[in-house]
C-alpha positions as CSV (number, residue, x, y, z in Angstrom):
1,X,-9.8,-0.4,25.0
2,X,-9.2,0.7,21.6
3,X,-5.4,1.0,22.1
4,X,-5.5,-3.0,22.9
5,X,-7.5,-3.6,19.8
6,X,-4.5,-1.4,18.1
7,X,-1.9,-3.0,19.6
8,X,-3.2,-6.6,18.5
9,X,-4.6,-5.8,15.3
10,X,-0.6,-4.5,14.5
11,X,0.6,-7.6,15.9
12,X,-1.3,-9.9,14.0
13,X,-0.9,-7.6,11.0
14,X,2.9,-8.2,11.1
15,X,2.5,-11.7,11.9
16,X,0.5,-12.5,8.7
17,X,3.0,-10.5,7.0
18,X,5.9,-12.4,8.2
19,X,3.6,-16.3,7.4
20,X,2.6,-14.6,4.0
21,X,5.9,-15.8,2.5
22,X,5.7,-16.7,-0.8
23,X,7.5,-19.7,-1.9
24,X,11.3,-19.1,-3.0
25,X,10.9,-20.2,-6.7
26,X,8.4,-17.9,-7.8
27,X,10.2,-15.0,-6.3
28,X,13.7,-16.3,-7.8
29,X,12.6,-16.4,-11.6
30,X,11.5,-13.3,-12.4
31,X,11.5,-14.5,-16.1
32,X,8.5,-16.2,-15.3
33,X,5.3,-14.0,-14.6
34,X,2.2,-16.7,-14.8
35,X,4.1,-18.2,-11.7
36,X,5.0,-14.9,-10.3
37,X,1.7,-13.7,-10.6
38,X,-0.5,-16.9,-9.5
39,X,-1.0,-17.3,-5.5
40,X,-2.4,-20.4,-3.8
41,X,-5.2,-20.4,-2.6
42,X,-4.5,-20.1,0.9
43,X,-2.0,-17.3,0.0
44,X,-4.7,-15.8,-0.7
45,X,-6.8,-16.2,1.8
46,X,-4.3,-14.6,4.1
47,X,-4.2,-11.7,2.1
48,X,-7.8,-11.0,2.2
49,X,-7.3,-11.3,6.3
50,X,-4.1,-8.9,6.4
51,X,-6.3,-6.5,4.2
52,X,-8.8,-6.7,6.6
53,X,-6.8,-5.9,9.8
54,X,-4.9,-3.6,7.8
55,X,-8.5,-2.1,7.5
56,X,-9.8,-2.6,11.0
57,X,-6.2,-0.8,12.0
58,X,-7.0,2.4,9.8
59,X,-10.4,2.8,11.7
60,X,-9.5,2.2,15.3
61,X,-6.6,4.9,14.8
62,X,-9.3,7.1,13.0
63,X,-11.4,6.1,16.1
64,X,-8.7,6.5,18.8
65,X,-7.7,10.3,17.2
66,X,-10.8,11.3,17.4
67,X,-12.0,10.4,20.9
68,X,-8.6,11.6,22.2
């Protein structure tokens, strides 16, 4: 059971990765931190939701090494 919580948790993980894209101006002008640096606000809610499965992930492998 915990392997399937693993193996979805790293799924979603990448998939949030992969949506997290920031947009191709910010990332083009270097020059220009406050844009660089600022994130919408729904780039930042899925960054609090990756750091939270990126979280969850840690424990159930903590979980699944130790029960193993």
């Amino acid at each position: 059971m915990i392997k399937l919580l693993l193996y979805f948790l790293s799924i979603l993980s990448i998939l949030l990765i992969l949506f997290n894209n920031p947009s191709s101006s910010s990332v083009n002008n270097f020059s220009s931190q406050n844009k660089f640096l600022t994130f919408s606000s729904s780039q930042v809610y899925i960054q609090k939701i990756i750091f939270f499965c990126v979280i969850l992930f840690i424990i159930f492998n903590v979980l699944c090494a130790v029960y193993t």
